[in-house]
C-alpha positions as CSV (number, residue, x, y, z in Angstrom):
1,X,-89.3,67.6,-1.1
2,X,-92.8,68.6,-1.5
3,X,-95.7,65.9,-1.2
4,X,-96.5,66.3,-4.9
5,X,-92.8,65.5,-6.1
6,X,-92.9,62.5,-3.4
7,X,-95.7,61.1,-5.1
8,X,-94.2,61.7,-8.6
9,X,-91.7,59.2,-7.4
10,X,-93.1,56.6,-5.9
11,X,-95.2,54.2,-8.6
12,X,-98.8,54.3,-8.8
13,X,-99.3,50.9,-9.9
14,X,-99.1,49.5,-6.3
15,X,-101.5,46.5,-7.2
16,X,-99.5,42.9,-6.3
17,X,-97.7,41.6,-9.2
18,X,-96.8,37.9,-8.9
19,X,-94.0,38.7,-11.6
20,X,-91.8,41.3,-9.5
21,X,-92.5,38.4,-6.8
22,X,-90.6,35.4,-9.0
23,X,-87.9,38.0,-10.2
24,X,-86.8,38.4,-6.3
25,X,-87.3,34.9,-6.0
26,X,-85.1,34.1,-8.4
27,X,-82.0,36.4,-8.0
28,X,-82.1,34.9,-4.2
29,X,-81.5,31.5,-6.0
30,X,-79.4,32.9,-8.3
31,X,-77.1,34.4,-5.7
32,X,-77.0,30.5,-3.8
33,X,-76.2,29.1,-7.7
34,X,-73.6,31.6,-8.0
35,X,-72.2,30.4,-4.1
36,X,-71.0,27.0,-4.8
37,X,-69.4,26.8,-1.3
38,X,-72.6,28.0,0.7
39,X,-74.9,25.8,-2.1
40,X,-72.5,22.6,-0.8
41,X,-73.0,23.6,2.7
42,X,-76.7,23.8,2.7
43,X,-77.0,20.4,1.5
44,X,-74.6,18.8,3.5
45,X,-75.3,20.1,6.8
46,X,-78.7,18.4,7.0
47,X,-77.9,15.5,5.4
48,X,-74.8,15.2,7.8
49,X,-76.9,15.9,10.8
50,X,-79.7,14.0,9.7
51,X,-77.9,10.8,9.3
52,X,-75.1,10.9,12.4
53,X,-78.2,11.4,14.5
54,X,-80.2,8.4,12.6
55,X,-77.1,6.1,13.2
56,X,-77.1,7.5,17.1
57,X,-80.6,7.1,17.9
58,X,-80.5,3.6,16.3
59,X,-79.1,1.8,19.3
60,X,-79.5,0.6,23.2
61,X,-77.6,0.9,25.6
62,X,-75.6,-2.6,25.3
63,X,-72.5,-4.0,26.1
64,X,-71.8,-2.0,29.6
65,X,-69.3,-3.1,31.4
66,X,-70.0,-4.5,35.1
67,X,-68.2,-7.1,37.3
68,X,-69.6,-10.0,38.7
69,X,-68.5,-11.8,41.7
70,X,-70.9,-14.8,42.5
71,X,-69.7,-16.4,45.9
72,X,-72.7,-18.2,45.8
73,X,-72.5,-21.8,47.5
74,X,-74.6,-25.0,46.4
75,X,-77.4,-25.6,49.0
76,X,-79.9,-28.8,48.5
77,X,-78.5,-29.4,45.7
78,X,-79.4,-26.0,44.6
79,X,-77.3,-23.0,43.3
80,X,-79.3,-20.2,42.2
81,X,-76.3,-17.8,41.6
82,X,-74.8,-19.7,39.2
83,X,-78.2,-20.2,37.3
84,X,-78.6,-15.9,37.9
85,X,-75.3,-15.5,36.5
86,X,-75.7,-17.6,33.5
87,X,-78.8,-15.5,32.9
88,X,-77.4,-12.3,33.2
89,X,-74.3,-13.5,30.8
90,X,-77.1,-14.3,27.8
91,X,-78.0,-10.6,28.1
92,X,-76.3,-8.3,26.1
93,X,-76.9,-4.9,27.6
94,X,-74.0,-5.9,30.3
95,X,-70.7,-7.3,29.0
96,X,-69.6,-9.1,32.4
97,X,-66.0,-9.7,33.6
98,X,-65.4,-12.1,36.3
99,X,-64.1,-10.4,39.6
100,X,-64.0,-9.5,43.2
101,X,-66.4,-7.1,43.8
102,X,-64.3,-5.4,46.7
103,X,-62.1,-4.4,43.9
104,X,-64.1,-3.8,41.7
105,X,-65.6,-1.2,43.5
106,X,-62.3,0.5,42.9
107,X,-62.9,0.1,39.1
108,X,-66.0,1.3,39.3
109,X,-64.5,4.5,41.0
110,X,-62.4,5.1,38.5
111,X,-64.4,4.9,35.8
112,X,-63.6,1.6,34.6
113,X,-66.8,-0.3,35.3
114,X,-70.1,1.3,35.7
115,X,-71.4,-1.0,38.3
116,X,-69.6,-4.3,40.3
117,X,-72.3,-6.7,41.7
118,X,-71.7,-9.2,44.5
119,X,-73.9,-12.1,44.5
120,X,-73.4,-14.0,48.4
121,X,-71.9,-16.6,50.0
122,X,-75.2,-18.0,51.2
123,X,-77.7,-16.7,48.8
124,X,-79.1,-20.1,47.5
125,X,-79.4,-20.8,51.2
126,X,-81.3,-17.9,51.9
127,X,-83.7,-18.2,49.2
128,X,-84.8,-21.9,49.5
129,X,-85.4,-21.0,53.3
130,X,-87.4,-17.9,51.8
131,X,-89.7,-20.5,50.1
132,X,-89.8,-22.5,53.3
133,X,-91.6,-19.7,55.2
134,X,-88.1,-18.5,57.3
135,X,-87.5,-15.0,58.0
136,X,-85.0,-14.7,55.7
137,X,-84.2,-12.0,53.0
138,X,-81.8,-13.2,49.6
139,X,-80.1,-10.0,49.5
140,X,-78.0,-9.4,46.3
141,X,-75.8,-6.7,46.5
142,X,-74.5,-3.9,43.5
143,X,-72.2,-1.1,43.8
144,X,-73.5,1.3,40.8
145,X,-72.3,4.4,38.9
146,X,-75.3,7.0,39.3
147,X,-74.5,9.4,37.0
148,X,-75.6,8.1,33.9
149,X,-79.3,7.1,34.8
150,X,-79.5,5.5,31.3
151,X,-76.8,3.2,31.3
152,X,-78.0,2.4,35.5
153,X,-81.5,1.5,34.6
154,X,-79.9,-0.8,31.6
155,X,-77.9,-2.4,34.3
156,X,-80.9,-2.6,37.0
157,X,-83.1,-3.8,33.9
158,X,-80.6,-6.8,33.3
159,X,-80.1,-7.4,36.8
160,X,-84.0,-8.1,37.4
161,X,-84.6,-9.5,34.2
162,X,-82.1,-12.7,34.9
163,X,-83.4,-13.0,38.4
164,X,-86.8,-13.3,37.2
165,X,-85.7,-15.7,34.5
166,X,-83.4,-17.7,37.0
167,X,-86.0,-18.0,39.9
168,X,-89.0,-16.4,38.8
169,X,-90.6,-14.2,41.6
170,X,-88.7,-14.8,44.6
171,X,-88.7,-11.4,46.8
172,X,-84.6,-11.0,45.8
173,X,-84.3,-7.8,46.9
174,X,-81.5,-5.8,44.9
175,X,-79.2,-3.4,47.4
176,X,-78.3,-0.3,45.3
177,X,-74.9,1.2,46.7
178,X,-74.1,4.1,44.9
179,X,-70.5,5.2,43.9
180,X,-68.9,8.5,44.1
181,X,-69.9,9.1,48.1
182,X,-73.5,7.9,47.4
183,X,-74.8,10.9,45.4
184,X,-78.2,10.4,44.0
185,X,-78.1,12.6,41.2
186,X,-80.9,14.9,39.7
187,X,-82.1,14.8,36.3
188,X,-80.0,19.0,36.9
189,X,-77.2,17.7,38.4
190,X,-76.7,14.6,35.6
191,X,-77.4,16.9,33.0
192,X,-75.8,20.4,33.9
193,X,-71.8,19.6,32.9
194,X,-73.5,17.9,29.2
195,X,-75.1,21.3,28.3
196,X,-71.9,23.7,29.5
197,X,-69.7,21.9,27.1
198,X,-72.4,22.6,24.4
199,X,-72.8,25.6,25.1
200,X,-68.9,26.7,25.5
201,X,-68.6,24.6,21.9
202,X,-71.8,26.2,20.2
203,X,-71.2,29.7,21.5
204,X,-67.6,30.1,21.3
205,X,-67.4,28.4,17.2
206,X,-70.1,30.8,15.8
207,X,-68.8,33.9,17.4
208,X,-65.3,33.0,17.0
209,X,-66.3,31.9,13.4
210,X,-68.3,35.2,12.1
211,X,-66.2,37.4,14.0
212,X,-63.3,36.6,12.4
213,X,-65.0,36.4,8.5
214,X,-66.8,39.8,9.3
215,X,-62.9,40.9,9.0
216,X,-62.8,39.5,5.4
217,X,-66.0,41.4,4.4
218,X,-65.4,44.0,5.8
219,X,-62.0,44.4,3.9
220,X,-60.5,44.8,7.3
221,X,-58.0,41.4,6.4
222,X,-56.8,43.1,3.5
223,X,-55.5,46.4,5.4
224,X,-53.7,44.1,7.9
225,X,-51.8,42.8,4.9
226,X,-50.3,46.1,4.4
227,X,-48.7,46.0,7.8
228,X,-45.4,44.2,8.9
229,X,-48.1,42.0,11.1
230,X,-47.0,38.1,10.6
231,X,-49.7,35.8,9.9
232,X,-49.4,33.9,13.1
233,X,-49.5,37.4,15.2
234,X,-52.5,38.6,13.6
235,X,-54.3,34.7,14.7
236,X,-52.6,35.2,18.2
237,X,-54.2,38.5,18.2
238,X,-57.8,37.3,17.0
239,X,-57.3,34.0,19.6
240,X,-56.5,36.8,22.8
241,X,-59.4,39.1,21.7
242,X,-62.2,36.3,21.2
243,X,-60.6,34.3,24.3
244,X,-61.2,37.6,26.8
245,X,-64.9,36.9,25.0
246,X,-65.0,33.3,26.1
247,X,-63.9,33.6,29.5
248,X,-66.9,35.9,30.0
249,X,-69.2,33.3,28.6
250,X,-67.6,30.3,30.7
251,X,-68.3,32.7,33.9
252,X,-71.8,33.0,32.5
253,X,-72.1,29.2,32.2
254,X,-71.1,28.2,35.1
255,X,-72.6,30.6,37.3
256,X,-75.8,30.0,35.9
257,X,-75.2,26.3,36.1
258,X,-73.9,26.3,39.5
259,X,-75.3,28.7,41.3
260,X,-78.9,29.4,39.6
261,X,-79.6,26.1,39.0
262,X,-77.7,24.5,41.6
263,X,-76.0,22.1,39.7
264,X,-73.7,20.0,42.6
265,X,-69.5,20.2,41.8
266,X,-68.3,17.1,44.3
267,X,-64.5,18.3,42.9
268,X,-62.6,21.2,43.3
269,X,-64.4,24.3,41.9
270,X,-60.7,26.0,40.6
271,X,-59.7,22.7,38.4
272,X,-63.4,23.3,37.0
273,X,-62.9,26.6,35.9
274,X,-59.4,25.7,34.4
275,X,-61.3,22.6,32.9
276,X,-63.5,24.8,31.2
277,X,-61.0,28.1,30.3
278,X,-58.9,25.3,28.5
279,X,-61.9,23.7,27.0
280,X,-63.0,27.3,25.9
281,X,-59.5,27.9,24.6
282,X,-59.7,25.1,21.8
283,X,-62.6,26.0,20.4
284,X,-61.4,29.4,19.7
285,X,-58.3,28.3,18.0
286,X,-61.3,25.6,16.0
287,X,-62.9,29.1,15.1
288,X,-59.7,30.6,14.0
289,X,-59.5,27.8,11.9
290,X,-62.8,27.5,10.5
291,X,-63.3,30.9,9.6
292,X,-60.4,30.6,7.2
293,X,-62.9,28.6,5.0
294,X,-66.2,30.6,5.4
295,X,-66.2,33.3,2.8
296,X,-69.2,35.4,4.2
297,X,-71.7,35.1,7.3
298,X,-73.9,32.4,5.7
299,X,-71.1,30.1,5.6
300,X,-69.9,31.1,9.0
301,X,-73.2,30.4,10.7
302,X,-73.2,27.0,9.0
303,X,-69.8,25.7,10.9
304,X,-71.7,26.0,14.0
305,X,-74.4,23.4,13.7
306,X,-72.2,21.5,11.5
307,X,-69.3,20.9,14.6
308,X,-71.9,21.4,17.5
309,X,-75.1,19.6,16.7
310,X,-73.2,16.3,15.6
311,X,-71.6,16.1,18.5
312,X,-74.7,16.3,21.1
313,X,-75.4,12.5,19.2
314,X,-71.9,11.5,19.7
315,X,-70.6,12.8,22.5
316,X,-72.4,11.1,24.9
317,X,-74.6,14.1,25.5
318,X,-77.9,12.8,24.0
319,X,-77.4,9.3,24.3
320,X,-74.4,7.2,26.2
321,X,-72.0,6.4,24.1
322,X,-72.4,3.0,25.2
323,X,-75.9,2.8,23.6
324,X,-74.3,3.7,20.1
325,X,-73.6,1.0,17.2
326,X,-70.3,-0.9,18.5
327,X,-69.0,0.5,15.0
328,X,-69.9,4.0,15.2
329,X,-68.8,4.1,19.6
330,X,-64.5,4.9,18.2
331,X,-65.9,7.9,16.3
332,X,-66.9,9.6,19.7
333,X,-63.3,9.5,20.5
334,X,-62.6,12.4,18.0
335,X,-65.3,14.2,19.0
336,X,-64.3,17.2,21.4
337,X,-67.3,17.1,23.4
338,X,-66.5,13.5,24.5
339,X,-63.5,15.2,26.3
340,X,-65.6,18.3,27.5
341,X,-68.1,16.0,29.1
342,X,-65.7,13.5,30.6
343,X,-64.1,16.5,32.2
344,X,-67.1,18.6,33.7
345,X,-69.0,15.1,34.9
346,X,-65.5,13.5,36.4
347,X,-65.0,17.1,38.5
348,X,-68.7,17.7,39.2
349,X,-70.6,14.7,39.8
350,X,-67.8,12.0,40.6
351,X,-65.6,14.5,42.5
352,X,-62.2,13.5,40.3
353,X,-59.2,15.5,40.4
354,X,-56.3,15.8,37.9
355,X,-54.8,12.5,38.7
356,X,-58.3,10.6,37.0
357,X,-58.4,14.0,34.5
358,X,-55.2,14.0,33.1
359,X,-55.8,12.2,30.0
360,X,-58.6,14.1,29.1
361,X,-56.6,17.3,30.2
362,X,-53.9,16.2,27.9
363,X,-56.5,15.7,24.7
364,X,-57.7,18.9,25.2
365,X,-54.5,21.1,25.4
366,X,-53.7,18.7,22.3
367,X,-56.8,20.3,20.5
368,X,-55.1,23.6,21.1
369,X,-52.1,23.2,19.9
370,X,-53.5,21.1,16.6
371,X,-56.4,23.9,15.4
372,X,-53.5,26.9,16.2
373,X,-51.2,25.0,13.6
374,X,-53.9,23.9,11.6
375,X,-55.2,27.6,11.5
376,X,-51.6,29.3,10.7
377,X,-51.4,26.6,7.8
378,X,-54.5,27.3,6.3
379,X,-55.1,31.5,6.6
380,X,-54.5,33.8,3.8
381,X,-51.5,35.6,3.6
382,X,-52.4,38.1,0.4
383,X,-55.2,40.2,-0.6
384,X,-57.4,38.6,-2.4
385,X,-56.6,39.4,-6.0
């Protein structure tokens, strides 16, 4: 085509017209009018975000369960423990339960407890000869769960706040054992397993999700439905293919995790990497699932902040769920990422193996099996007509 016919076809008014502008503008409205589904979607996502993480942010960290064993003996008349433990009962970021604080270190090993604190035999003793001038130290003692620094400086917050309200300024000093061999935890090593269970359920739900709705738009769904292919052989077969997917993503994760940033693993690096192939696995059967709502890519992209983002404020990721509304605190327990971190922190940072896992094991492989049947009940077994 010569230069003259090229310009014969191209306009000559080239000048910006503010009409042509509103015309595009509004047959990109028009097409979201026409979309009810996608319309619905882009209202609801952030007002559903918007609101779980109003409702998250809204707390403290309350209510956390310690032990309190106060051996404390009356001295001159004088018993400072019981007037620190009434103190530390009238604040309500500890819910206390009266114990023996050898066992309750077991408790707090487990996971029951997140700190047990032993107040002495002779610790009114050693603080009235404190204020006589002796050489004396009024030591109290606390065996503490380090690997959620919030919920620890709630606990080391209450702890000095009813010692100063019970003696004032007395030079108490506070012994800090730490649970789960003594790790002191970095900010990396606290907040490593959180992100790889975001990133397994972020990842893994939009692939999973757009991969499988490409198929629809495509037209590639409706071919298969000329084949003798069974409609729980051709989700088997989406689940193996996006699954080889996520297993290279969970090696990604994790190597970067563990071995770039040097996030420590105190458990056994094999239960880890089935923690997290089994994690990975439900969320593909969730994207299966999805994606048998999502009637283009819009929509698909959408079930991915919708499932993910939500659970950062609920899954203890953001925020303990300790420091959520009593109320809202039983909604985390539906919330996969609850399970993902329990898992990842238990093996990694408190060294657990399957025997404090299995629970959250169980949940898990739970997930798989529900989203599988809840996908097979829910796909499309006809063209679309």
């Amino acid at each position: 085509m010569s230069k003259k016919e090229k310009n014969e076809i191209i306009p000559k008014n080239l000048n910006f017209s503010f009409r042509r502008t509103m015309a595009i503008a509004s047959r990109t409205m028009n097409q979201f009018r026409r979309d009810r589904r996608t319309l619905g979607l882009l209202i609801v996502v952030p007002i559903a975000i918007m609101l779980i993480f109003g409702l998250a942010f809204s707390g403290e960290v309350n209510n956390v369960p310690i032990i309190l064993d106060n051996q404390d003996v009356e001295y001159m008349s004088i018993n400072f423990g019981l007037n620190f433990s009434e103190a530390l009962q009238a604040d309500n970021s500890v819910d206390i339960t009266d114990g023996d604080y050898t066992e309750g270190i077991d408790l707090v090993e487990r996971g029951r407890f997140y700190a047990t604190v032993l107040i002495p035999e002779n610790f009114s003793e050693n603080i009235v000869r404190m204020f006589m001038g002796d050489d004396v130290s009024g030591d109290l003692f606390i065996y503490i769960d380090a690997t959620k620094p919030q919920v620890r400086a709630s606990i080391l917050g209450a702890i000095h706040d009813a010692l100063d309200e019970a003696m004032g300024e007395t030079g108490i000093n506070v012994v800090q054992i730490l649970a789960h061999e003594g790790a002191e935890f970095t900010g990396i090593d606290v907040g490593i397993p959180s992100v790889i269970a975001f990133v397994l359920i972020f990842l893994l739900v939009i692939v999973g999700v757009i991969t499988v709705t490409r198929e629809k738009i495509q037209g590639t769904e409706d071919r298969l439905f000329a084949t003798p292919l069974r409609s729980s052989e051709r989700l088997l077969g989406y689940v193996i293919g996006l699954l080889l997917i996520a297993l290279i993503m969970i090696t990604l994760v994790l190597v970067f995790g563990v071995f770039i940033f040097g996030a420590r693993v105190q458990g056994n690096v094999f239960l880890l990497i089935f923690a997290a192939t089994l994690f990975g696995i439900a969320h593909v059967f969730m994207a299966v699932f999805l994606a048998n709502f999502a009637q283009n890519e819009l929509q698909a992209i959408q079930f991915a902040p919708l499932t993910a983002i939500p659970s950062m404020a609920l899954g203890g990721m953001l925020v303990p769920i300790v420091s959520l509304p009593v109320w809202l605190q039983p909604v985390s327990y539906v919330v996969p990422l609850t399970y993902g971190i329990n898992l990842f922190e238990g093996i990694m940072l408190k060294g657990w193996g399957f025997a404090e896992l299995w629970v959250d094991f169980l949940v898990v492989a739970g997930m798989c099996v529900l989203f599988f049947i809840f996908a097979v009940l829910t796909v499309r077994n006809r063209m679309r007509d």
